[in-house]
DOGUNU-657318 format. One record per residue (C-alpha): residue in one letter; x, y, z. Coordinates in steps of 0.1 Angstrom, whole numbers, plus 5000, padded with zeros to 4 digits. Example, Ala and Ser with C-alpha at 12.3 -4.5 7.8 and 13.67 -1.06 7.14 Angstrom:
DOGUNU-657318
a512349555078;s513749895071;
END
This chain:
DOGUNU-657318
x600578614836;x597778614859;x598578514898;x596578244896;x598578074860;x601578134879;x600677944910;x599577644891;x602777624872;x604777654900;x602777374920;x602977184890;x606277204879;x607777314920;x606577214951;x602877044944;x602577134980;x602877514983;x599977635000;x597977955000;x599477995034;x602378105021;x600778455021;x600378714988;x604078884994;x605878524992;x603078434960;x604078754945;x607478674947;x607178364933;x605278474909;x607678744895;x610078494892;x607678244876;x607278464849;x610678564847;x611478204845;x609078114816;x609678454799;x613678354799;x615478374763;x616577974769;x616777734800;x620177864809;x619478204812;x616278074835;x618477884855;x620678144871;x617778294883;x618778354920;x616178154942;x616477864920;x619877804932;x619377834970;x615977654972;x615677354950;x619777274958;x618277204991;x616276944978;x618276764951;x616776954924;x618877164900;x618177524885;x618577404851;x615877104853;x613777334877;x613677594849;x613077354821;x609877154836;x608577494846;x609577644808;x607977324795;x604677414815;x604077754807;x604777694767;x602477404767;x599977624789;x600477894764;x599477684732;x596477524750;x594877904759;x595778004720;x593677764707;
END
């Protein structure tokens, strides 16, 4: 998944407002989990991915809906670039 497809589906499905600020170690990161995230066998597996648990706890968000809206993006983002 490109950088840029991974940032989108994490501001769309995250935190609208993470910036490019954030710097290319802490996108990259992000990133890897994004895609480990989408590329999950099901939402529970995707959910106890580790930094879902400690930063979207902190803001009333669980893993498992975290994972699932992002899930939900990248499959629908998927069919839309295999048409």
């Amino acid at each position: 998944m490109p950088l840029e497809t991974a940032k989108a589906l994490y501001r769309r499905t995250i935190e609208p407002n993470a910036s490019y600020g954030e710097g290319e170690a802490w996108w990259a990161a992000v990133a890897a989990e994004v895609v480990a995230v989408a590329g999950a066998e099901n939402t529970a597996a995707a959910a106890i991915i580790a930094w879902w648990h400690h930063d979207w706890s902190q803001v009333g968000d669980t893993p498992k809906a975290a994972a699932a809206r992002l899930r939900r993006a990248s499959r629908a983002l998927s069919r839309r670039v295999s048409k």
